[in-house]
N, C-alpha and C positions, 0 to 999 in steps of 0.2 A: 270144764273150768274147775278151781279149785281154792280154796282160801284155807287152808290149812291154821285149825287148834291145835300149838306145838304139845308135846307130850313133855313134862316136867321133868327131868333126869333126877334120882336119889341118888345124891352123892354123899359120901363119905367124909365130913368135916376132918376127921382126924389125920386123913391120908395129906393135907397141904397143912404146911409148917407156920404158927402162928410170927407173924411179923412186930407190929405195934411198937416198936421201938421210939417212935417219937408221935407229938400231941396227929391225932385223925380229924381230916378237915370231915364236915358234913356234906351230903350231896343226896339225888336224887336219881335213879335211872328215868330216862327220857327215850322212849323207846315203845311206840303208843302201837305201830305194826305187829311186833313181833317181841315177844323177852328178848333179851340181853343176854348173852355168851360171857361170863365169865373163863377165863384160859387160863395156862400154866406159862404164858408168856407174854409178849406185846407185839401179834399179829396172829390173822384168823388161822392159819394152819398151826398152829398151839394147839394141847388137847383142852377141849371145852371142860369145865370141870362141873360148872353146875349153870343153870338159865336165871335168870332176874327180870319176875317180869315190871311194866311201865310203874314207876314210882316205889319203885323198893327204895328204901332208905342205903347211903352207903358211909362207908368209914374209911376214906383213901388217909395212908399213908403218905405216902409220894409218887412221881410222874418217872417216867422214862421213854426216852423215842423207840419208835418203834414203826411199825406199819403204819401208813398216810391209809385214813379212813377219809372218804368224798363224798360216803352217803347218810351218812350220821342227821340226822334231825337239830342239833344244838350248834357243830361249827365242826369246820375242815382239817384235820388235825393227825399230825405223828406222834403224839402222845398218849399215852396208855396210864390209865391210875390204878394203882399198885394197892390193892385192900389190905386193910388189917388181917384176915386170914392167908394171907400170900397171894390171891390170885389177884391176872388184872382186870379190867375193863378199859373200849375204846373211851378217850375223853370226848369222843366226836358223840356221845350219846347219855352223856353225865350233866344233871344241869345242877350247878352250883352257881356261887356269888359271885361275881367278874371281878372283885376285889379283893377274894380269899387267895393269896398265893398258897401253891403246894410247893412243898420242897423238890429236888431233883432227887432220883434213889440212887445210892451205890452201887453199881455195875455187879451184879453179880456175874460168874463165871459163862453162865449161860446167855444172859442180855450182851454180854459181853462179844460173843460170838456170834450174835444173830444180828448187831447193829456195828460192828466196827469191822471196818474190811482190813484183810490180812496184808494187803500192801497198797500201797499210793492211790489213790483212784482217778482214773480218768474222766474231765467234765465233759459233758455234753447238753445237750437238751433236746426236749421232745419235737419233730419238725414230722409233724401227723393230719397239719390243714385242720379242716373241721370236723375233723372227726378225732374222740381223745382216744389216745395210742393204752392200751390195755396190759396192767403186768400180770404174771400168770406165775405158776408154779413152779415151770418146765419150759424147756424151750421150745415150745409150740402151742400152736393154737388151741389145742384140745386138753390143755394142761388148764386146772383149776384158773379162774382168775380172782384179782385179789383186788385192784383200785385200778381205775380209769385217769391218766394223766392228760388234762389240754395241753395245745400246741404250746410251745414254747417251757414247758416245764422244765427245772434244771433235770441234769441228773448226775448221778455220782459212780462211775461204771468199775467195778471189782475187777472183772473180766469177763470174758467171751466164750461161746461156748455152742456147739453145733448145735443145730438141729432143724425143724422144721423150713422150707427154702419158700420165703419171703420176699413180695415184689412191692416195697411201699415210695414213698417221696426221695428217697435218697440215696435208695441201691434195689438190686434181688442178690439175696444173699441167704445161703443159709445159718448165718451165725447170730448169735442171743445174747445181749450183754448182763450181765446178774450184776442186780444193784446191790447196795450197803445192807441193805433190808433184807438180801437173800432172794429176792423175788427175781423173775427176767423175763427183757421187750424186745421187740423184735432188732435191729439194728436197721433195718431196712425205714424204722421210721426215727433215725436219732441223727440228728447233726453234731458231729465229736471232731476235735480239733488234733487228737491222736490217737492210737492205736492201742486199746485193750490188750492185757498180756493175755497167755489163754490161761481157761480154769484149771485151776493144779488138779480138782477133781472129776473125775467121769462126770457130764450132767446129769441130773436126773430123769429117767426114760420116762418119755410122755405117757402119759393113762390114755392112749384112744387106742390098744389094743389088749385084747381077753383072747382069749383060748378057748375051742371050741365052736360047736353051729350054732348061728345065728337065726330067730326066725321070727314072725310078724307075730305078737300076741295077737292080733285079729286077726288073719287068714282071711282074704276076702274082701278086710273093710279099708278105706285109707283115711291117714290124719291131716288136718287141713293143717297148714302152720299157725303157729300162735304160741311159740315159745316167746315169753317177755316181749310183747310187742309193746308199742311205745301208749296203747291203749289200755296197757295189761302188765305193767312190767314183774310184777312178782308169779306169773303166770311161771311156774317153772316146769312145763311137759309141754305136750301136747295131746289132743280130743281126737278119739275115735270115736266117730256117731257110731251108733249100733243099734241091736233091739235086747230088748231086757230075754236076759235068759241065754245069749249067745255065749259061749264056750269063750274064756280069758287062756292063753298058755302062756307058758313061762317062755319068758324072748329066747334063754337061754339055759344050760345046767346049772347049777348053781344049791345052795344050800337058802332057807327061808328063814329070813330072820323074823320080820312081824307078819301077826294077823290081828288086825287090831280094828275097833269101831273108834273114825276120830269125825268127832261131831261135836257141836256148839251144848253149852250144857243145856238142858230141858229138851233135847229131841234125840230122836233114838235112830241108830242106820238100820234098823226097821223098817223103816217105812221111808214112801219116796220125801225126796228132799226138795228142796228149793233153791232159785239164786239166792235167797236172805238168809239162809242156814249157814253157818262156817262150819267147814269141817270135811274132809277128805270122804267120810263114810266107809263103810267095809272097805279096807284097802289091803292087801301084801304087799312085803318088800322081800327081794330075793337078793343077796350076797353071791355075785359072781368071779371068777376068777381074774387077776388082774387088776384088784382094787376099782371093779364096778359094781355097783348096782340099782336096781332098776324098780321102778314101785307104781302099782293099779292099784288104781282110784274108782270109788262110786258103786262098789259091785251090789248086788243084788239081795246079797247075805254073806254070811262071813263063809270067806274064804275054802276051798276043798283042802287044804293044805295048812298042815301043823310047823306051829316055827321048830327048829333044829333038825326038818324034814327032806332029804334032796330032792332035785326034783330035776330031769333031762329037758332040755328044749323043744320045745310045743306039746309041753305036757300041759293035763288041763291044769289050772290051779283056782276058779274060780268063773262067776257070771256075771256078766254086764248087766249093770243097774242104774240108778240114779237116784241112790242114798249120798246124805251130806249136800255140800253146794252144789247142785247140781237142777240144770230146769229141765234135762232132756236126757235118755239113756245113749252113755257112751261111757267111755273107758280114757281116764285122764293117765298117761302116761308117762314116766319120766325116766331121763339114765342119770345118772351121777358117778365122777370118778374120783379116783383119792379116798375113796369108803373103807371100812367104816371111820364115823359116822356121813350118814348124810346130813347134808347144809341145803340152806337155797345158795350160799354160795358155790359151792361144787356141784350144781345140776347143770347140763350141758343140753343143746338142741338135739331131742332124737331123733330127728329127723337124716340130717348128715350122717350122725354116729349111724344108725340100723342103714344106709345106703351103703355108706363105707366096710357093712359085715357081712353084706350079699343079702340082705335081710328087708328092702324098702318098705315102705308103708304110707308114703306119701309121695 
């Protein structure tokens, strides 16, 4: 298990171009989970530029559409408010006055390209039943996902675009229609009344493959599932039961980005931890090729392995412990693609992924 204390990014005020050109409404981040992702744009695959956490004070300029945010704490929303330092934030997790209008912002060159499609677009809507149809990065499954759409959602289709072959409500097909937003769903769950032109551009290649061997940080042990289960949803791995002191290896080669103790303040990954402690505890994160990477949780003591380090597939890089949240020794696991950075939005089930790399573990 895991309840991750996010680690604060130091960013550089100077590098984002001050805005301020007309009066700053007031507001609040609302965002009690987790800080708040300020971006260089209006949706999450924007670079994060610095975190805000729950009741930071803000100073929006004006609004612009952008990415449909569905999990926000305050309301459901494609609008993004545009701060007095340039960057944005989702309005889905802003709590202001219901009666403060914000202004709309002037389309810059870039907003401009991320939210208006370059030719006509085709209607359709989401026909997914009960289960909401998912847009993602790429056109497949293993491509980052970004917001969950219910059945009957409009939508507004740019064009098509191969990839992953898809058997939903309405076809099997391998084609993927990229919305206004830049994002794309499977077609297999869209009801459209014509035909998508195709994408002028190459799609974007799905992140579910890396280069090189694949292998079981545990050797020996297997993870039971429990990626986001509907009891656990921010559960982003999966739990290798172990005994304290068993050899961790690297899934893969790769270079190590952190060795870091992340734990609730006043307890130390020192010492064992508990369910009521937040905090990941001795953990590594390793940077592998193909914009993955993959990160243990819980170890025993910091890490064998220095960040800027390489390090070959099933090498050791550390021991199973049960520092941070943690009530029992095992090894909280995760992959993530589209890195760096890692997100809880870009962690993926590692279970499938390490099956699909000849590498299982559950």
């Amino acid at each position: 298990m895991r309840r991750t204390i996010p680690i604060i990014a130091v960013v550089i005020a100077a590098l984002v171009p001050p805005v301020g050109a007309q009066a700053a409404t007031g507001a609040t981040v609302a965002a009690p989970k987790r800080p708040l992702n300020a971006r260089a744009g209006a949706a999450v695959w924007t670079t994060s530029l610095r975190t805000l956490p729950n009741g930071t004070a803000l100073s929006i300029d004006c609004q612009v559409s952008g990415q449909l945010i569905d999990q926000g704490p305050v309301r459901v929303t494609d609008k993004w408010d545009r701060l007095s330092d340039g960057s944005y934030v989702s309005d889905a997790f802003v709590r202001r006055a219901a009666d403060v209008p914000i202004p709309a912002c002037e389309k810059t060159a870039t907003q401009a390209a991320v939210t208006t499609p370059a030719t006509p677009a085709t209607p359709g809507a989401v026909a997914s039943g009960a289960v909401a149809l998912k847009t993602r990065g790429g056109p497949s499954r293993s491509a980052i996902q970004y917001a969950s759409l219910p059945n009957g959602t409009p939508l507004s289709i740019v064009c098509q675009a191969h990839g992953e072959v898809i058997t939903g409500t309405m076809r099997t097909t391998d084609l993927w229609d990229r919305l206004a937003d830049g994002a794309y769903v499977s077609d297999a769950y869209v009801n459209r009344a014509g035909t998508p032109p195709p994408c002028a551009a190459p799609a974007p290649a799905a992140p579910d493959t890396a280069t090189g061997t694949w292998v079981s940080p545990l050797p020996g042990f297997s993870a039971r599932p429990g990626f986001r289960t509907p009891t656990n949803p921010n559960h982003a791995g999966v739990d290798i039961m172990s005994f304290v002191g068993t050899p961790i290896r690297a899934a893969s080669a790769g270079t190590v980005l952190e060795v870091v103790c992340n734990i609730e303040a006043g307890y130390s990954c020192d010492q064992t931890g508990s369910a009521s402690v937040g905090g990941c505890g001795w953990y590594v994160k390793i940077q592998h090729p193909g914009g993955i990477s993959t990160l243990y949780c819980h170890m025993v003591r910091r890490g064998a392995v220095q960040p800027g380090q390489h390090v070959e597939a099933g090498q050791v890089i550390g021991y199973v412990g049960s520092s941070g949240n943690s009530s029992a020794p095992h090894l909280h696991f995760e992959v993530h693609v589209n890195t760096p950075p890692t997100t809880p939005a870009n962690a993926i089930d590692p279970l499938p992924f390490m099956r699909a790399h000849g590498a299982p573990i559950g």
